[in-house]
C-alpha positions as CSV (number, residue, x, y, z in Angstrom):
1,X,-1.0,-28.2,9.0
2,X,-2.4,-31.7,8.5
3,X,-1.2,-34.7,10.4
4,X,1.1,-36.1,7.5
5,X,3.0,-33.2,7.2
6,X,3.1,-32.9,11.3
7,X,4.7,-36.9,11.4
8,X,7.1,-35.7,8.7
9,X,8.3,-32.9,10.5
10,X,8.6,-34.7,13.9
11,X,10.6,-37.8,11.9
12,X,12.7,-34.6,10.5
13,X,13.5,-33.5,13.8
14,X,14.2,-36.7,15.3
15,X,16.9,-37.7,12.9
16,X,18.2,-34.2,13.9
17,X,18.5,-34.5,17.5
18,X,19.5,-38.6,17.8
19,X,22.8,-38.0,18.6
20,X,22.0,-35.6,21.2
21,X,19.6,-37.6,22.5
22,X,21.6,-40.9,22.3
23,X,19.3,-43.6,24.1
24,X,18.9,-42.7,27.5
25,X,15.2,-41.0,27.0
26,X,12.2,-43.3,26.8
27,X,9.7,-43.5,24.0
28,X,7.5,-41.2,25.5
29,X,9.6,-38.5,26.7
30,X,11.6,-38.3,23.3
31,X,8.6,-37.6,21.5
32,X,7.0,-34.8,23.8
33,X,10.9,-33.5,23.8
34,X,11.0,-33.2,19.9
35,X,7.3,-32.2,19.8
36,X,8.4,-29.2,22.1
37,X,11.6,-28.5,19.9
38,X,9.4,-28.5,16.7
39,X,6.9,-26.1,18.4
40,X,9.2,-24.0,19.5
41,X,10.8,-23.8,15.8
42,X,6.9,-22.8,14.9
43,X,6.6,-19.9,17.5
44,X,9.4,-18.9,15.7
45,X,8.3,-18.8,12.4
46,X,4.8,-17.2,13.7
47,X,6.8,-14.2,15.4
48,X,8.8,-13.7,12.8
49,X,5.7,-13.0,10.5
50,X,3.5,-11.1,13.6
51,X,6.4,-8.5,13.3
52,X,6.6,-8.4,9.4
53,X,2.8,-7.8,9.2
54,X,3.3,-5.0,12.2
55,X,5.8,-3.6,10.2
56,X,4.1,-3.3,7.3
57,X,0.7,-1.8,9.0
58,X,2.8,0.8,10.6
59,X,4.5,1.6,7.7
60,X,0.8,2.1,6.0
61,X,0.1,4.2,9.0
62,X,3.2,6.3,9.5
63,X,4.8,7.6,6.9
64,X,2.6,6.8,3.7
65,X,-0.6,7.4,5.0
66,X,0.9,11.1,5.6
67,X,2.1,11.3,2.3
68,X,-1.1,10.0,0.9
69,X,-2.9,13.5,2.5
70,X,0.0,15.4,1.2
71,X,-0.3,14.6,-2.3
72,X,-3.6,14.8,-2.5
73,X,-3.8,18.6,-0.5
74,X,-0.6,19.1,-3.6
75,X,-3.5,18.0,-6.2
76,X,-6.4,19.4,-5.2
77,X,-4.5,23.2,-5.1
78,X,-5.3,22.3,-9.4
79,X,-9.0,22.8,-7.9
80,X,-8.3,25.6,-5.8
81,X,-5.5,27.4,-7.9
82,X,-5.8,26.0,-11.1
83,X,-2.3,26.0,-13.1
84,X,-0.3,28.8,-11.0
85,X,-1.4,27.3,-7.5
86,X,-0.7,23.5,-8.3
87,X,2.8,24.7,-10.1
88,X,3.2,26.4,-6.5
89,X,2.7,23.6,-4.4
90,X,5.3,21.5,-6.4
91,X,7.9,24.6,-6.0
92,X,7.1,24.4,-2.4
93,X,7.8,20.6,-1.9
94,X,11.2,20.3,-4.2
95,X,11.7,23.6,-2.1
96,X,12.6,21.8,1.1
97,X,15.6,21.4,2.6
98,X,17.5,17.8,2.0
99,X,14.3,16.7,-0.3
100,X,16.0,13.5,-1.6
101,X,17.2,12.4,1.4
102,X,13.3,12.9,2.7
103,X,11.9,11.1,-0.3
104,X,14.4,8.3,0.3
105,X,13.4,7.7,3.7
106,X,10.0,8.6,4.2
107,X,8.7,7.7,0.8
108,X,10.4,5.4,-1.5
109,X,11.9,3.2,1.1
110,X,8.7,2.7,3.5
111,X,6.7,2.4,0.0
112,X,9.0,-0.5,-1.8
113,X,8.4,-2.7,1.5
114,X,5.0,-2.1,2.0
115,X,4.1,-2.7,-1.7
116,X,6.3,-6.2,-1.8
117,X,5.2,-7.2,1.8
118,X,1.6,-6.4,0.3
119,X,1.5,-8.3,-2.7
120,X,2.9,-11.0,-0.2
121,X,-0.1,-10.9,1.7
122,X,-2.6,-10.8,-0.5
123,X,-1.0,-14.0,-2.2
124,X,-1.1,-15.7,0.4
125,X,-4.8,-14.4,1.3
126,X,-7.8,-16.9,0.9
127,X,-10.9,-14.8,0.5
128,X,-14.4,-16.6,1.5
129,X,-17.1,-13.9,0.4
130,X,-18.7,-16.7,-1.6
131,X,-19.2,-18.6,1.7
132,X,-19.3,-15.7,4.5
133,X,-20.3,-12.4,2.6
134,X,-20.3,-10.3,6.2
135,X,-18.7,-6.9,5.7
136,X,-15.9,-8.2,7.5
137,X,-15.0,-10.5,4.7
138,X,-15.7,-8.4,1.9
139,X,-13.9,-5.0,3.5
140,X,-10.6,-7.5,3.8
141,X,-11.0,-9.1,0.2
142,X,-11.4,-5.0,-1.2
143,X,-8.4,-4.3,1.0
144,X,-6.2,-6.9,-0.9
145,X,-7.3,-6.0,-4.4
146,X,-7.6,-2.5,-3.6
147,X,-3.4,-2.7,-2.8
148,X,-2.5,-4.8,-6.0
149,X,-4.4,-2.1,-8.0
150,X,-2.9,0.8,-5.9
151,X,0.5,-0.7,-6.2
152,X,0.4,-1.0,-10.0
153,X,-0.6,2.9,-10.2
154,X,2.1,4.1,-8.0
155,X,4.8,2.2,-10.2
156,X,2.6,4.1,-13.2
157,X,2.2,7.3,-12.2
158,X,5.9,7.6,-10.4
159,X,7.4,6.4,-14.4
160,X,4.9,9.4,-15.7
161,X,5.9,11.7,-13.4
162,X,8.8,11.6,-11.0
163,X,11.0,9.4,-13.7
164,X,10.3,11.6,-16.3
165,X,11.8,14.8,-14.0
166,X,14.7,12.8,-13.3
167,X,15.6,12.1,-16.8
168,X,14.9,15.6,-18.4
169,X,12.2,14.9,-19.9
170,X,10.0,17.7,-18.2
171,X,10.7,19.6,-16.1
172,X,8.4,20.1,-12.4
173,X,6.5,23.3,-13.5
174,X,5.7,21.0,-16.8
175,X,4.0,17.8,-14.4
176,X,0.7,19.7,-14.6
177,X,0.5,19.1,-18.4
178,X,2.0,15.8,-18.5
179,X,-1.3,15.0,-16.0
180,X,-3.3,17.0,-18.2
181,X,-2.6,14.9,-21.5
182,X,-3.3,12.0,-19.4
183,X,-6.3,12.2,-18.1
184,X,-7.8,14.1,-21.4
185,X,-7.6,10.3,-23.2
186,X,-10.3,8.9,-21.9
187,X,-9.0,5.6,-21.4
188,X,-6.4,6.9,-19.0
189,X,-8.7,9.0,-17.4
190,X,-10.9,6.0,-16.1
191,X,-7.9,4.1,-15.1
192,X,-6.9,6.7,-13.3
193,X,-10.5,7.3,-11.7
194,X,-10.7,3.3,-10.7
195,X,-7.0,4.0,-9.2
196,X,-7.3,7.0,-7.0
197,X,-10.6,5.6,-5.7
198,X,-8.8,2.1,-5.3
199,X,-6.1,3.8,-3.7
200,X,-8.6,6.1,-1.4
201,X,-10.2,2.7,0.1
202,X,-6.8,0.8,0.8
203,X,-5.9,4.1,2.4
204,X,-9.2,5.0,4.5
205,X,-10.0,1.3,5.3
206,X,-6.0,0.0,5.8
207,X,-6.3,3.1,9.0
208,X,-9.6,1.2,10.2
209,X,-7.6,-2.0,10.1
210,X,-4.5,-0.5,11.5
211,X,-6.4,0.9,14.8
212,X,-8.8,-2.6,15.4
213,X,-4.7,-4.2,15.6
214,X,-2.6,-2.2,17.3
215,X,-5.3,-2.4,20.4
216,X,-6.4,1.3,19.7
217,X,-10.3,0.4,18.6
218,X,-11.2,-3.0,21.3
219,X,-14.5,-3.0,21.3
220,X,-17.5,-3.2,19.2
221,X,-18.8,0.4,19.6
222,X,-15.2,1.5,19.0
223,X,-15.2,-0.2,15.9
224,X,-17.9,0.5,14.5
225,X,-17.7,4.5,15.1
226,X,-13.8,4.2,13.9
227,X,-15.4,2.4,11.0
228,X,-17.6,5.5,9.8
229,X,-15.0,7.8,10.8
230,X,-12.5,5.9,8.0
231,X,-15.5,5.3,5.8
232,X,-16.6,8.9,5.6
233,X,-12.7,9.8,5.4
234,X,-12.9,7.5,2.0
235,X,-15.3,9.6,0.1
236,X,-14.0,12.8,1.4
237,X,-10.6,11.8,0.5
238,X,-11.9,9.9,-3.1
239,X,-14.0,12.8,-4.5
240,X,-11.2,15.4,-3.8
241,X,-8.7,13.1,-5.7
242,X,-11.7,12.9,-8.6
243,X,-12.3,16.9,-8.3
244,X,-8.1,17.3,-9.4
245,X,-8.0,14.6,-12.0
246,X,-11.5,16.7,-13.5
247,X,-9.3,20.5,-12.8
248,X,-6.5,19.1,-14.6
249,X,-8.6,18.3,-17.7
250,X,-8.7,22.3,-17.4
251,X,-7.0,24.1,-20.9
252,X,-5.6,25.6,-18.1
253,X,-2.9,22.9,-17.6
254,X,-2.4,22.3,-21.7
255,X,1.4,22.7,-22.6
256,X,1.8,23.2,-26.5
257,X,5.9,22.7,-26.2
258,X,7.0,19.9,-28.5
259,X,9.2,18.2,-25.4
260,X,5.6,17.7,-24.0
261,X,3.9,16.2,-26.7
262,X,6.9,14.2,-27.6
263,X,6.2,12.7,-23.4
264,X,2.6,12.4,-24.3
265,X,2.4,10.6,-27.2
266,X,4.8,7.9,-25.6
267,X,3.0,7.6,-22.0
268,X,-0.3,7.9,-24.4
C-alpha cells in the first residue's frame, strides 16, 4: 500500500474516532492511537484471508484430492475391464448407501468453493516468470493456469456426464459411450488430453504446496524429496488418466442406440 492511500486511510479513521477522542489527546498520541486502530482493522482483513486460503488448500487436500484418485481408479477399470468392468465400477459407486447426500458433501460442495476461491486467487495472482524464472515461480504460475483450465473441464465434463444422468438423457451403464463419442472427435479428444494432464498437475503439485504450508515439509531436503514424490505422482497419475481416455476410444464402449447419438451429436 503506498503512502497516499495509507494518509487517506488514517484521515478516514480520524474523522471516525473524533468524537471519541474529543480533544484531550495530543498530536502525537492521536496519531499512533489511530495508526494502531487502522492496523488492527488490517490484521483483520489479513486473517480473514490466511483462513480463506487454509480453507481452500485443505479442501484441495481432503476431500477432492480423494475423489481425484477415485475417479481416476473408476476410469482406468476401461483399461483393465474394458466395457463390463468400467460399467461395474459406476454400479458400485451409485451403489452406496446415501450417495447424494455423499456427493453433496464431499464433492459438489468442497468443489464449488474451491473452484470460486481458486479463480479468486489466481486473479488476484501476479506471476513474475519473465523476471524470476526459478522453478518456484513457474510451478506457482502452472498451478494458477493449471486450476482455471481444470475448473472449466469439471463444469464440462459434469454437463456431459452427471447432468445428462440427471435429466434422462442416458442412463449410468450408457456414460461409457457418451465418453466414447467424445474422445473419438479428435478435437475433444485433445481437449480432453490438455485437461486431464492440466488437472493431474494442479492435483500432484497443489499436495506439494499443501504439505510446504501446513508446516508438514520445513526444510529444504523435505521439500525437495516431497517434490519428486508429487512430481513422480503427476505422471503416474497423468498417463493412467491418458491410458482411459485411449481404452475408451475402444469399439468396445460404441452405443448404436439413437438416445446416444441424439447426446452426441449435441455435446459434439
Amino acid at each position: 500500500m503506498n503512502r497516499d492511500t495509507s494518509c487517506s486511510h488514517l484521515k478516514k479513521t480520524e474523522q471516525f474516532v473524533e468524537p471519541f477522542l474529543g480533544k484531550g489527546l495530543c498530536h502525537d498520541k492521536r496519531i499512533l492511537f489511530m495508526k494502531t486502530l487502522y492496523l488492527a482493522k488490517g490484521d483483520r482483513h489479513f486473517m480473514k484471508g490466511f483462513y480463506s486460503r487454509k480453507l481452500h488448500s485443505l479442501l484441495g487436500v481432503i476431500p477432492l484430492s480423494l475423489f481425484f484418485i477415485e475417479h481416476m481408479v473408476t476410469n482406468f477399470s476401461a483399461v483393465e475391464g474394458g466395457k463390463e468392468g468400467f460399467n461395474d465400477a459406476v454400479a458400485f459407486l451409485n451403489g452406496l448407501p446415501l450417495v447424494i447426500v455423499l456427493e453433496t458433501l464431499l464433492i459438489w460442495l468442497p468443489l464449488f468453493y474451491h473452484g470460486v476461491y481458486g479463480l479468486y486467487i489466481a486473479y488476484q495472482a501476479k506471476p513474475n516468470v519473465g523476471r524470476f524464472g526459478n522453478e518456484r515461480n513457474w510451478r506457482y504460475t502452472l498451478q494458477r493456469v493449471s486450476g482455471v483450465i481444470t475448473f472449466v473441464f469439471v463444469i464440462w465434463h459434469i454437463w456431459e456426464t452427471r447432468f445428462q444422468v440427471a435429466l434422462g438423457n442416458v442412463t449410468h451403464e450408457e456414460l461409457g459411450g457418451v465418453i466414447h463419442g467424445i474422445v473419438m472427435n479428435p478435437v475433444t479428444f485433445i481437449l480432453y488430453l490438455i485437461s486431464v494432464v492440466a488437472a493431474s498437475y494442479h492435483f500432484a503439485n497443489g499436495l506439494w504446496s499443501f504439505l510446504v504450508s501446513w508446516g508438514i515439509t520445513v526444510g529444504p531436503r523435505a521439500q525437495r524429496v516431497s517434490s519428486y514424490i508429487c512430481m513422480s505422482l503427476f505422471a503416474i497419475v497423468a498417463l493412467m488418466f491418458i491410458a482411459s481416455l485411449l481404452a475408451f476410444r475402444s469399439m468396445d464402449f460404441q452405443v448404436a442406440t439413437s438416445m446416444i447419438d441424439a447426446v452426441k451429436t449435441v455435446l459434439i
